[in-house]
C-alpha positions as CSV (number, residue, x, y, z in Angstrom):
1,X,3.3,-42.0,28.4
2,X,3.1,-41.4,24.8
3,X,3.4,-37.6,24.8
4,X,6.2,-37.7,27.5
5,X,8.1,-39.8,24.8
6,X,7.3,-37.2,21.7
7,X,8.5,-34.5,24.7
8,X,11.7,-36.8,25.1
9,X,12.4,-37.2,21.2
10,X,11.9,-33.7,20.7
11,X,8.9,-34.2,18.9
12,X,6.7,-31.4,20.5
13,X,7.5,-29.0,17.2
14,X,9.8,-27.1,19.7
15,X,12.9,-27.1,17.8
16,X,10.9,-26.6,14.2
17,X,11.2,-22.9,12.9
18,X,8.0,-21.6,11.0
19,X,8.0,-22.0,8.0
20,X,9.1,-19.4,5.5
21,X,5.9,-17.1,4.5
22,X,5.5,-17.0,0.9
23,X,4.4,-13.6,-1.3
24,X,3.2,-13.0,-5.0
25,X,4.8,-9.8,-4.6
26,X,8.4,-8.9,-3.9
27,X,8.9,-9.5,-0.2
28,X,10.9,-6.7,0.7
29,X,11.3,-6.8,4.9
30,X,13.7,-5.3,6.2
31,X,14.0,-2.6,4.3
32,X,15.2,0.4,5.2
33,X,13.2,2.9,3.3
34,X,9.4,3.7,2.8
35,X,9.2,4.6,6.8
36,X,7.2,6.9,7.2
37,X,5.2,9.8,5.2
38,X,3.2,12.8,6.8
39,X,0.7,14.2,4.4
40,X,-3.0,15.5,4.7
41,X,-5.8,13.2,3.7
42,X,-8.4,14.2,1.6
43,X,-10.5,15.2,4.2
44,X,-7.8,18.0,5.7
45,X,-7.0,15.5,8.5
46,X,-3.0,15.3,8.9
47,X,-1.5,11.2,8.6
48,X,1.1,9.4,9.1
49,X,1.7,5.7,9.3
50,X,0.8,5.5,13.1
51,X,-3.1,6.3,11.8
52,X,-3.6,2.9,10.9
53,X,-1.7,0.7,12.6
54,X,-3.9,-2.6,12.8
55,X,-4.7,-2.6,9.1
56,X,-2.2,-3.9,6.3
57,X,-1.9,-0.5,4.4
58,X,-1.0,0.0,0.6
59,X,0.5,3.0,-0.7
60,X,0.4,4.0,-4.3
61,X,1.9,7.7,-5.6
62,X,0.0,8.5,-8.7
63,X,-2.0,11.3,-10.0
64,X,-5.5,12.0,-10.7
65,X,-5.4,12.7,-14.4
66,X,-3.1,9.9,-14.9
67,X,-4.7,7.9,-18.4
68,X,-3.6,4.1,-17.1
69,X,-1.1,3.1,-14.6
70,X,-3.1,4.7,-11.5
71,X,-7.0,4.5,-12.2
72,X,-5.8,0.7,-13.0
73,X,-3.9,0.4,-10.0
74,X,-6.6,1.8,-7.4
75,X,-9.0,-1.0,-9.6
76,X,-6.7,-3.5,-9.0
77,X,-6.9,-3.2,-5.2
78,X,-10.5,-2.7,-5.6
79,X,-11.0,-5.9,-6.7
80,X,-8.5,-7.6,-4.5
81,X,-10.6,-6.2,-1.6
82,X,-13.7,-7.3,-3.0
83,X,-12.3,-10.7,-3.3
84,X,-12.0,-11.0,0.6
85,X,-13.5,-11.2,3.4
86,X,-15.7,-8.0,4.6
87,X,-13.8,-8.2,7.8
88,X,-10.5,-8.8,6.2
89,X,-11.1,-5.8,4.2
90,X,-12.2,-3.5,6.7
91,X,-8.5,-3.9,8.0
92,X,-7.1,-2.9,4.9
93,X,-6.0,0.8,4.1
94,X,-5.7,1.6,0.6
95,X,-3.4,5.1,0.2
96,X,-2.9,7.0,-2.5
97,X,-0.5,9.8,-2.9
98,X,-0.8,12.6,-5.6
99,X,2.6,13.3,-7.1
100,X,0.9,16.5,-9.0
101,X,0.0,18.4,-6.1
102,X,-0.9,21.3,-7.9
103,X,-4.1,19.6,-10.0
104,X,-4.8,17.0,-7.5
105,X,-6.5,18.9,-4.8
106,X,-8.3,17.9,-1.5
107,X,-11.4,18.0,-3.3
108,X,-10.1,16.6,-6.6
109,X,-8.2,13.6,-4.8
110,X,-12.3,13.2,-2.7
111,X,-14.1,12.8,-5.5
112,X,-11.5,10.7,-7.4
113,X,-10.2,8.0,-5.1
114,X,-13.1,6.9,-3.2
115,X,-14.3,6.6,-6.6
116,X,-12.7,3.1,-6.5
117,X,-13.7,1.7,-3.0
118,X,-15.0,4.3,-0.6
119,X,-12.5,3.1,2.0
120,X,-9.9,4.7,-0.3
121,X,-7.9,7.6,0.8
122,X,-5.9,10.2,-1.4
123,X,-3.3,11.6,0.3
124,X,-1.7,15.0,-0.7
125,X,0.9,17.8,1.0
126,X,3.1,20.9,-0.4
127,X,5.3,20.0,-3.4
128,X,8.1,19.8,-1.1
129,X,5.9,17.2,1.4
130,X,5.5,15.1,-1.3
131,X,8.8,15.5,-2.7
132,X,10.0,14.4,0.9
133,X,7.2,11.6,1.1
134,X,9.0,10.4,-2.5
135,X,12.1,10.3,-1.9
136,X,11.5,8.3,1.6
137,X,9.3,5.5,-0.6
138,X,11.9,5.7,-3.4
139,X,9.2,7.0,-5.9
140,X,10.5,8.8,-9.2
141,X,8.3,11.3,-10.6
142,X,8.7,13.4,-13.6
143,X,6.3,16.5,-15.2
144,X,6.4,16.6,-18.8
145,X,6.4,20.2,-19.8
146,X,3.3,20.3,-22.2
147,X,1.2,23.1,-21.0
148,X,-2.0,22.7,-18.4
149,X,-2.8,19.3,-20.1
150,X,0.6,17.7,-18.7
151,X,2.0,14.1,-18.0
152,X,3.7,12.9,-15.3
153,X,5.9,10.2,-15.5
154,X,6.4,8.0,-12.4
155,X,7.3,4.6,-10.9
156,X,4.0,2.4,-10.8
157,X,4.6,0.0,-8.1
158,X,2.8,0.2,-4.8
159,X,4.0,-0.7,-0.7
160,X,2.2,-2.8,1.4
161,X,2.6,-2.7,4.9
162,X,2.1,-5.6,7.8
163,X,-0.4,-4.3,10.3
164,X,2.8,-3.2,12.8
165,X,3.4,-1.0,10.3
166,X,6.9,-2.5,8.9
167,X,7.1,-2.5,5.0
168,X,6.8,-6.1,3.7
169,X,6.1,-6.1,-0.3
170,X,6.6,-4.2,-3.3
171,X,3.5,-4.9,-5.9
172,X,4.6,-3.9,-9.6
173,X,2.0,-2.5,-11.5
174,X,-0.7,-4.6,-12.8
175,X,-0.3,-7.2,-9.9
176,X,-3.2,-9.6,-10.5
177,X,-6.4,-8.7,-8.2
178,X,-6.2,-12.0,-6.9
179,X,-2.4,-12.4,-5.9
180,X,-3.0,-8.9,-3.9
181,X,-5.8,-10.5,-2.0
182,X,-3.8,-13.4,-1.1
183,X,-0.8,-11.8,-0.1
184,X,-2.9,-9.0,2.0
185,X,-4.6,-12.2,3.9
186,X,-1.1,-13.4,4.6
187,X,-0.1,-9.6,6.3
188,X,-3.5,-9.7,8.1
189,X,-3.0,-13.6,10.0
């Protein structure tokens, strides 16, 4: 009698919405840019977002002699998945995406990124595929012309994806380990 009553008053949670999800990072769905990419892995094997849908997936565009914002940055997530679950982790894909694709080759990018956390993938194409793979994610990049021992300037934030594969946050650089594990738990309930 009691729950045809609550059913009656419109107490059976039908009419509630769910509540708003919140993010440490900048919730960004919706957006209608950072797609798609299709790049070689460091292993030769050709990817795209399809690969690993199932898994939240971060994306970072970097380089391998970068001095801070990148070995920082792969850290960062390290940490984040070492501060979850092993099964949460395990559906976690961490990308990263040379922007010097003339230094960072397939072997260079092997030995570097998994470096961090052996799941780790670098990611790496023509100049023009990673040009194209930029401009899609919104990613500026710059060479400094000093010689073989050069600089690139580039934008340090990262994209998370849910595991549908629809892009959800923008983490700025030096996102706290913690806050990225958090908000990866979120994408992965």
């Amino acid at each position: 009698m009691l729950l045809l009553a609550l059913l009656v008053a419109g107490c059976d949670g039908a009419d509630r919405k769910p509540a708003p999800v919140s993010f440490h990072a900048t919730d960004i769905t919706g957006a209608d840019f950072a797609r798609d990419f299709r790049l070689q892995d460091h292993t030769g094997r050709e990817r795209s977002l399809a690969d690993f849908r199932g898994k939240a997936v971060a994306i970072a565009f970097g380089y391998t002699h970068c001095p801070d914002v990148c070995p920082t940055t792969l850290a960062d997530f390290a940490l984040a998945l070492d501060a979850m679950t092993p099964a949460e982790a395990e559906r976690v894909q961490v990308l990263f995406v040379t922007i010097d694709p003339e230094r960072d080759t397939p072997e260079l990018l092997a030995g570097y990124v998994p470096s961090f956390h052996p799941s780790f993938l670098g990611l790496h194409g023509t100049p023009e595929a990673v040009a194209e793979a930029a401009k899609e994610f919104k990613v500026f990049y710059h060479r400094q012309p000093h010689g073989e021992d050069y600089l690139v300037d580039h934008s340090a934030g990262s994209y998370v994806f849910d595991p549908q594969g629809r892009v959800r946050l923008y983490m700025p650089f030096a996102h706290p380990p913690q806050k990225i594990a958090e908000d990866l738990q979120v994408l992965l309930r």
